[in-house]
N, C-alpha and C positions, 0 to 999 in steps of 0.2 A: 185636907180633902185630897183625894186621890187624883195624881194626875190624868187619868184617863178620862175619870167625869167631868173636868174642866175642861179637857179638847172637846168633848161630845158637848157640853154646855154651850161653850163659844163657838163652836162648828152652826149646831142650831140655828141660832142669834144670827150668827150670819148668812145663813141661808133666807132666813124671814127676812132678811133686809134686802139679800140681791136678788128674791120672787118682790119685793116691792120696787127696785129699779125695773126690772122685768114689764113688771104691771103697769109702770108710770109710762115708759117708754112704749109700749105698743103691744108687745113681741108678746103676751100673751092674751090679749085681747080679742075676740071673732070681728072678723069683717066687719060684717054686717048689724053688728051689736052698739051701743053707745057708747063712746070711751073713755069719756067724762068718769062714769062710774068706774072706771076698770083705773082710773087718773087717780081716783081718790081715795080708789080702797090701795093703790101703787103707796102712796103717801103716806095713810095709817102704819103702812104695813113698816114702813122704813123707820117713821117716829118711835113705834111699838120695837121693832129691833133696836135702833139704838139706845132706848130706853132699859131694857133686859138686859143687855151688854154692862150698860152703865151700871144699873144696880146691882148686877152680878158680881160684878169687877168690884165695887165698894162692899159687898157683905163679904167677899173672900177676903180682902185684905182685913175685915172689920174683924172677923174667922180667926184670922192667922194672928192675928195682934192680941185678942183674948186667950189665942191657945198659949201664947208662950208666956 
């Protein structure tokens, strides 16, 4: 796989994780809005990124182990 699509793959990945500490923490939540919900889509978003990572990270090496 090219190294470029793996930086943009794992770039990604972690973006979705640090918009879900974002979300968890406050900082993009409204005022005036409930935060509960803004807590638990924080959470999804973090499990769902580490998630992607993970199995990213395991089909490339699954990848590279078949290619050779």
């Amino acid at each position: 796989m090219n190294i470029y699509l793996k930086i943009l793959n794992y770039t990604i990945r972690i973006i979705i994780i640090i918009l879900g500490i974002m979300l968890t923490a406050g900082w993009l939540a409204p005022q005036e809005g409930d935060g509960t919900m803004f807590r638990v889509m924080g959470i999804i978003f973090i499990l769902f990124g580490i998630y992607r990572v993970v199995t990213f990270h395991t089909q490339s090496k699954r990848y590279k182990r078949d290619e050779d």
